[in-house]
N, C-alpha and C positions, 0 to 999 in steps of 0.2 A: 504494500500500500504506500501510495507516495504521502511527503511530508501535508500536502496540501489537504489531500484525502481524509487523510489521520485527524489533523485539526478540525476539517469540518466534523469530520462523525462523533468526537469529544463534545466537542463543544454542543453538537446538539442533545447529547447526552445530558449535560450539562443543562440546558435551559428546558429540557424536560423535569428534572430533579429542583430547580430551580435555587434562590438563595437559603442554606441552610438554618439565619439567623431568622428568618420570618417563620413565626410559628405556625402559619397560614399552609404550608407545605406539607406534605405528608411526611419527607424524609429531613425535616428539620432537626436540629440539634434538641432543643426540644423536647418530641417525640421520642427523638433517637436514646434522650437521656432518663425515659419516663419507662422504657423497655429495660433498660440497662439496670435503673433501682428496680425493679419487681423482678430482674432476673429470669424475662420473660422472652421466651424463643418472636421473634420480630418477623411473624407471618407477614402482617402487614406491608412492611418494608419490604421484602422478597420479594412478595407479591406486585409488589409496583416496579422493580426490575424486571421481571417475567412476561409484564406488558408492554413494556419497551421493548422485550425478546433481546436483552443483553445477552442471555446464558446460552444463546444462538452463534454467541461472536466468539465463544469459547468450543465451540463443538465445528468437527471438520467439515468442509462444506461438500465434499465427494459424498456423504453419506445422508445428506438433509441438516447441518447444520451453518454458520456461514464464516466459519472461521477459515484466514486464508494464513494470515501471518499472526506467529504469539503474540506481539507486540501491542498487536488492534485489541485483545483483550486485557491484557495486561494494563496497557494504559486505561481502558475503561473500568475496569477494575479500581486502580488507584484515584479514580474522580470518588467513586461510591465510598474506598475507605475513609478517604477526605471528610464524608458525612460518617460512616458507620461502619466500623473494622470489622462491625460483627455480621453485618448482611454480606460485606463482601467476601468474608472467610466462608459464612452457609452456601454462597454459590461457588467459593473455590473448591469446598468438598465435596459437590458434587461431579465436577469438573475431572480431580482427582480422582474420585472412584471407577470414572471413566475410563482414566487413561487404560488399563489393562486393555481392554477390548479395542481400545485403539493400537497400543503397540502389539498385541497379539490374535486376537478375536476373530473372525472369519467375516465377510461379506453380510454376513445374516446377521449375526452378533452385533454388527455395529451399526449397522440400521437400525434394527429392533431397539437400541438401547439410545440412541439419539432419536428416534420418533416418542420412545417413553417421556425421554429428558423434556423436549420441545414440549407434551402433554402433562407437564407438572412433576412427574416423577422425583423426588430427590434420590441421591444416592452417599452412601457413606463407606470410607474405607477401611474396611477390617483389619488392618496388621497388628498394630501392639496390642502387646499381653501385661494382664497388672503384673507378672513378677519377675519377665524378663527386657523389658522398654526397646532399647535401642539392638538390642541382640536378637535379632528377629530368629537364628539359626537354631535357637531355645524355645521357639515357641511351642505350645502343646496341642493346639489343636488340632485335632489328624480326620484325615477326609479316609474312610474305610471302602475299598472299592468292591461292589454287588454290581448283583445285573441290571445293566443301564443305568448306574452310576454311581454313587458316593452318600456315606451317613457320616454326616459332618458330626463331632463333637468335642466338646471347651465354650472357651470362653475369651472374647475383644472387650479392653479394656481400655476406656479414655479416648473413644473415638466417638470422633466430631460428626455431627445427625446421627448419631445412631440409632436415638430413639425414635423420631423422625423420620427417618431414612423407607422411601419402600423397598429398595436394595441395598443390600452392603455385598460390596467386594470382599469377601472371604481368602487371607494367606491359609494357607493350612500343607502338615505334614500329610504328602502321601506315600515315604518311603519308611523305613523303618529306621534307616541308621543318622536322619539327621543330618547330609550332610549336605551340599550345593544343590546337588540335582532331587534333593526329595523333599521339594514344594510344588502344589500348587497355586492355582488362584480360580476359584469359585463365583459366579454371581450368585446371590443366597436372593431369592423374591419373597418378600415377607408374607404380599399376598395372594401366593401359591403354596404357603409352607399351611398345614395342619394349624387349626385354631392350639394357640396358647403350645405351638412344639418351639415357639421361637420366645424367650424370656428376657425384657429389657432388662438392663441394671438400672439403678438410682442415676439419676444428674450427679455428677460432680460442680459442687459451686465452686469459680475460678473466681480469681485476681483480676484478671482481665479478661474482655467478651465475656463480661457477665450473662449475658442475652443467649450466649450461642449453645445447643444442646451439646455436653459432653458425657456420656455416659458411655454404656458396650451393649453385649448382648450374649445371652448363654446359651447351647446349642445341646442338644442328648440325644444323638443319632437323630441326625434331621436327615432325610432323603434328599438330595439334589440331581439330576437328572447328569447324563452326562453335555448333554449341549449345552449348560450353565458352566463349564467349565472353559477356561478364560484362556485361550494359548493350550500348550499340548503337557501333557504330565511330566512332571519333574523342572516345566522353566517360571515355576511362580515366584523364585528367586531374582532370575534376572530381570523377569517382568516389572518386580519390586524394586528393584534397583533402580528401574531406567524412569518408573512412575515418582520417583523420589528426587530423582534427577531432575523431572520437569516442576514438580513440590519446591523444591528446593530453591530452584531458576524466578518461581515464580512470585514467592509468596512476600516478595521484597514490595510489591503494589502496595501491598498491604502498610508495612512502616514509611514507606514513603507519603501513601498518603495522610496517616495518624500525623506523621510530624509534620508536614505542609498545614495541616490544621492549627497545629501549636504554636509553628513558628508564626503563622498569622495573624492570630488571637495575640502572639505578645509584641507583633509591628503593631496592633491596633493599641495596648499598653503604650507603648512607649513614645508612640510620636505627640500625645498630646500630655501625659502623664508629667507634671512637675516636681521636680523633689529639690530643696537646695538652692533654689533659687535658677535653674536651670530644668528643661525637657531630658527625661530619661537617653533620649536618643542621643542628645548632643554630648554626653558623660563618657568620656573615652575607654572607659572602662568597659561600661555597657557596650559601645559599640562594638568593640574590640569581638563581646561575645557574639554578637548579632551574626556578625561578619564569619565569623568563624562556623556558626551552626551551619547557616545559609550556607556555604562553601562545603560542610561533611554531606548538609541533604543534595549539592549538585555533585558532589564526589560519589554518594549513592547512587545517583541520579543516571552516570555514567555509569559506572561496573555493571546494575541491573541491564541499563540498553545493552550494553556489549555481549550480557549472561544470558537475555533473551530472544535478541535477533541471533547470538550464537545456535540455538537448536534448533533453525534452520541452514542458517551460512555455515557453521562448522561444527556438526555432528559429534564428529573423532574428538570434539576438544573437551567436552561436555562435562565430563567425569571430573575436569580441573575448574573451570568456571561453576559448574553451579555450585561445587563444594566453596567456591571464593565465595561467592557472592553471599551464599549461608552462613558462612563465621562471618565476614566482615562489614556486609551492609548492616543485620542486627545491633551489633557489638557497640559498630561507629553510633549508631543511630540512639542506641540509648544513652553513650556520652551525649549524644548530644540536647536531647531530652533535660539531661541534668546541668545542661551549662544555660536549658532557657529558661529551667523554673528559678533560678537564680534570678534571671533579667525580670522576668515575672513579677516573681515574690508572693506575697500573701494570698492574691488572688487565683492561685493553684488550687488552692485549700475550701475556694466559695463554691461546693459542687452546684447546689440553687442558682448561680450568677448566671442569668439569661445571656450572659456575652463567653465571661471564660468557665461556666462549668464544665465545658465540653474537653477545655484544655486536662482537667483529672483524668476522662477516660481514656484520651490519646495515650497519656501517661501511663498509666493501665497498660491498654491493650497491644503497643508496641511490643511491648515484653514477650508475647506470644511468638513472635517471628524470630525469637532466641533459638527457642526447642522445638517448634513444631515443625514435623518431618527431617528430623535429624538434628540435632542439638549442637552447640559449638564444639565439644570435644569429638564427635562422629566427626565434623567436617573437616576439623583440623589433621584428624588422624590420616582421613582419606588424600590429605595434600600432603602429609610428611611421609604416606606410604610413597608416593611419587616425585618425592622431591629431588632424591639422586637423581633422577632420569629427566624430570626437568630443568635442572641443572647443568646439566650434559650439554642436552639442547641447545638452548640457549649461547653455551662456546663453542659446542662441535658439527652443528648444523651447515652443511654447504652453501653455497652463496646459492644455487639453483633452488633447493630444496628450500631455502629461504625466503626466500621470490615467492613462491608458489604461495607460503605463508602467509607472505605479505597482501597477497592476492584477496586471500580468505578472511583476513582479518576488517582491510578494506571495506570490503562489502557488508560485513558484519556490524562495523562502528558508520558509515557513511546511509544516513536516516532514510534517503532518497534512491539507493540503490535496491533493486528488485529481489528478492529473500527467493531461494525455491521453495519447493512443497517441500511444507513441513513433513518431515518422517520417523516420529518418534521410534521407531524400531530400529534405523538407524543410528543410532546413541553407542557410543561404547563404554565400558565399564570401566577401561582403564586408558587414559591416553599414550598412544602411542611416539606422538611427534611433539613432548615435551608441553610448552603451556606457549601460543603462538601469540597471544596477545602478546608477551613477555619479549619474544620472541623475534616480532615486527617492531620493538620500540623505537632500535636505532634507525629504522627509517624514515620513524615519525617523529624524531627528535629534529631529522632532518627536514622535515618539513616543513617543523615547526620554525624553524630559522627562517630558513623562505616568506613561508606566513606573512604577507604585503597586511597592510593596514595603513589610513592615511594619518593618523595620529602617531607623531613620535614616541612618545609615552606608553602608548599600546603597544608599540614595535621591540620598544625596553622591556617592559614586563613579559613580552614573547619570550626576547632573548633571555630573560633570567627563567623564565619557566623550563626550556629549552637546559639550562646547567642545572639547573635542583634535580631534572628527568635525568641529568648524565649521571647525576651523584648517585641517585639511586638505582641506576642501572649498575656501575660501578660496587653496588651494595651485591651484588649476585655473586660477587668470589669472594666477598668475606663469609656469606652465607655459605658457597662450599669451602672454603676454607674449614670453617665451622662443623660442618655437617661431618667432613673426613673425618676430623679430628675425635668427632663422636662414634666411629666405625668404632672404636678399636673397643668402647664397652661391647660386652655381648649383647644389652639387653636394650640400645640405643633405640631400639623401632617406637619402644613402651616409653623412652623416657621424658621425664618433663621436659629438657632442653630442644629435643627434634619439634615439640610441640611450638614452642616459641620460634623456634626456624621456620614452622609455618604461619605465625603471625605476622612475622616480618614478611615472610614473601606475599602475602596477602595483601600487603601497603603496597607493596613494588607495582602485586598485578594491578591495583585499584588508579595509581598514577599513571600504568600507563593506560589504561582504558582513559582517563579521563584527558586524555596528550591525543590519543586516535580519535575520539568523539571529535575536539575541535579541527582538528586537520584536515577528518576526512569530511565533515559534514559543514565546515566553514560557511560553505557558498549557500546553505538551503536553510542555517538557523536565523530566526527572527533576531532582531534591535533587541538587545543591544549585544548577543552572543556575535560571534564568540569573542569575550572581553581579558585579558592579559592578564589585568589586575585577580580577577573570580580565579582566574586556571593556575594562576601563582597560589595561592592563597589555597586551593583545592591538594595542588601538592605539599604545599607547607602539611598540610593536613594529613597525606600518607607519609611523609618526612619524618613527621615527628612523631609515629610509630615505633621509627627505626632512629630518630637523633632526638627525644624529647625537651634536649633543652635547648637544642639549635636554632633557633627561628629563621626564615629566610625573606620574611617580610619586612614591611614596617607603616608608618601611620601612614602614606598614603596610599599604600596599595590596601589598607583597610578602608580610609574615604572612601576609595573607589568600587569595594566590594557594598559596603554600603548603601552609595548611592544607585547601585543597580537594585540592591533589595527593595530599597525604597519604593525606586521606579515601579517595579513589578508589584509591588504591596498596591502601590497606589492605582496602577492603573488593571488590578485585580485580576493577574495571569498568573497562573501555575507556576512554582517556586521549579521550573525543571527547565532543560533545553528546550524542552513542549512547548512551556509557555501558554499552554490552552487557554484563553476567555474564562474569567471563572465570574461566578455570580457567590459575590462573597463581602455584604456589606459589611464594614466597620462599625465599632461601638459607636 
């Protein structure tokens, strides 16, 4: 979908949904905040997405849905969480319980089950168990195989609709020994199963998405036929894997829009707020923060574009990007969370406040895109199993073989270039050709030099953006340096240190997604992108990951991160490269 495209279909999304702060709305803050205290599943809300036929734009359009590219949904997504992290997480899980029959399902299967979705169906995704979480290879539920198919029984735990749900996608053991190849993945139809053979558990009341149903469900030799079966016996592991992949890639909509919320509600603080004899704004301290949040939400902003158009533009790479974008968009996001209730203050605390009570449940419900679908320690683990080899890469790749990268990467971060058919079954589980975003940077360093702008001062800020991106490229051999040196324990794979070699390359991967975002997509981003001062200021921000007390800024390249916020506050566009139209009065 071209950039033009994209805008429009938001945007009308958008003045469907209309301004949040008008109580007059259906998915007003509000409403949104009236669901949340009673702890109450937000039919309502769903239900007004489902008339706009959103959950169309997430479902493939080969099979009767209209999704062509992640992105279209993804972005539409992050409009909704903006209002309600909980409605958009209800249709992300439906979305998710999906995916199997997308990556594996037959022609029949995926019709039948996107004609359901279109017809109101929910669906919800069976995998974890209350006593093994993130170790799926422990789970107990075993699919018993008879004639014409399977008697499922156990028990899913802390999955989202489950109560709700008229399907759940069912993991379950169908070998005996437990190991790779002995899983399935089951569709369970709640209302094909025998009255009362299917037994919900209790809600779990959560911290955050209060609203959203989290409970499981208990199984005692349920019958399921064999054509409910998901992909062919024994691949409900990789199925799992590669459904987590796209969980993982995606679920960043979600804190990007929570935090576009908050950061709003505390531009709407502080531009008239007086303290001291001065506007909170003009307090160079406060600014300082402003600039700084703004800067991690457009540093998210990037790695999610790059982690999302990647599972169309570069398949192979998948297994490294979405495990980044899982530890480090959350992680960043909730520092960053903590650096605006500061600017805030008191008014965090006013849940009642018709303007900022909405900023508590941002705060809240961010937290959720830590652990759901794989938690920070899974993600990290999955970049430090691969980190020798993306290491490698990175110095021993040929200049051919690099090209080729560069090729893919391009297209990947460049907004306006044409994505192929998405093909989740093409995902791999392990990258083979290192981490290419990484990969491609020194060409993009190079580009970034080039970078014409008719302001000197833009041209400056390029070139110092351009050396922060070398230093940290330069960070890649102390990191193998580092990493050798950790070979020689036995037990280096488990250790805490290999774990922090993956947070540091998490910064590395994060600066340069946000070095390829402006290079390649220069020519098609809106006034006042792409801006020197923001992209300085964005790497200072993966920098100081890896050099925390270094700083590579100073006050004006914060005026200047500022006055772009401003801009965008004021003239009411989405805190992203986007930029979308928002309808988002002020206090």
């Amino acid at each position: 979908m071209t950039v033009r495209t994209m805008i429009e279909l938001n945007e009308e999304l958008e003045r469907y949904l209309g301004d949040p702060h008008d109580p007059a709305n259906t998915m007003s803050f509000q409403r949104v905040l009236e669901f949340d205290e009673r702890e109450e599943f937000p039919f309502e809300l769903v239900g007004l997405l489902q008339r706009w036929r959103l959950h169309e734009y997430c479902l493939p359009a080969r099979w009767g849905g209209r999704a062509g590219d992640v992105e279209v949904g993804f972005n539409l997504l992050r409009l909704v969480a903006r209002r309600d992290p909980t409605s958009a997480t209800a249709l992300m899980l439906t979305d998710l319980a999906f995916m199997p029959a997308w990556i594996a399902g037959t022609e029949a299967q995926r019709r039948y089950f996107v004609d359901a979705i279109n017809n109101g169906t929910r669906m919800a995704w069976g995998l974890s168990e209350r006593h093994h979480g993130s170790d799926v290879l422990s789970n107990e539920m075993i699919a018993e195989k008879v004639d014409g198919g399977y008697l499922l029984t156990g028990e899913k735990y802390l999955i989202g609709n489950a109560t709700i749900a008229d399907v759940v996608s069912v993991h379950a053991r169908t070998g005996k020994r437990g190991g790779p190849g002995d899983w399935s993945i089951f569709a369970v139809e709640k209302r094909k199963a025998p009255a009362g053979a299917i037994v919900e558990l209790p809600n779990e009341r959560l911290h955050g998405l209060r609203a959203l149903d989290m409970s499981g469900i208990r199984l005692d030799k349920l019958f399921v036929p064999d054509e409910n079966r998901l992909g062919a016996e024994g691949q409900g592991l990789e199925i799992a894997l590669k459904s987590a992949q796209v969980a993982r890639t995606t679920i960043s909509s979600m804190a990007l829009g929570a935090v576009d919320t908050a950061l709003r509600v505390t531009c709407d603080f502080v531009v008239d707020r007086e303290i001291f004899g001065q506007k909170v704004a003009d307090i160079p301290y406060s600014r300082r923060q402003l600039a700084e949040c703004f800067a991690d939400l457009l540093l998210a902003d990037a790695v999610s574009t790059g982690a999302v158009r990647g599972l169309q533009a570069n398949p192979g790479q998948t297994s490294v990007f979405s495990s980044v974008v899982k530890y480090f968009v959350p992680t960043l996001l909730e520092r960053t969370m903590a650096q605006l209730s500061v600017v805030l203050g008191a008014r965090l605390y006013l849940r009642s406040h018709p303007h900022y009570g909405i900023y508590q449940k941002m705060l809240r419900d961010v937290l959720v895109a830590i652990f759901a679908d794989g938690n920070t320690v899974v993600n990290l683990k999955n970049i430090a199993l691969q980190l020798d080899g993306i290491l490698k890469a990175a110095r021993d790749t040929p200049a051919d073989a690099r090209g080729q990268a560069e090729q893919r990467v391009a297209a990947q971060f460049d907004l306006d270039a044409e994505l192929p058919e998405w093909r989740p079954a093409e995902q791999l589980l392990f990258s083979r050709g290192g981490d290419e975003t990484v990969l491609a940077l020194p060409a993009a360093i190079k580009a970034l030099r080039a970078l014409h702008h008719p302001e000197p001062v833009q041209r400056q800020w390029f070139q110092r953006s351009a050396d922060v991106a070398e230093r940290l490229l330069g960070e890649l051999d102390r990191l193998g340096a580092e990493l050798a040196a950790l070979k020689g324990n036995r037990d280096h794979g488990s250790s805490a240190e290999i774990f922090r070699l993956a947070e540091r390359y998490s910064a590395i991967h994060a600066a340069a997604a946000a070095v390829h975002l402006v290079v390649r997509s220069a020519p098609v981003l809106r006034d006042p992108f792409p801006d020197g001062a923001v992209l300085l200021l964005c790497l200072e921000r993966a920098w100081r990951q890896v050099e925390p007390t270094r700083p590579v800024t100073d006050p004006a390249v914060v005026d200047r991160v500022v006055e772009v916020l401003f801009r965008l506050h004021r003239e009411r566009r989405l805190f992203s490269h986007w930029q979308f139209q928002l309808l988002a009065s002020g206090e």
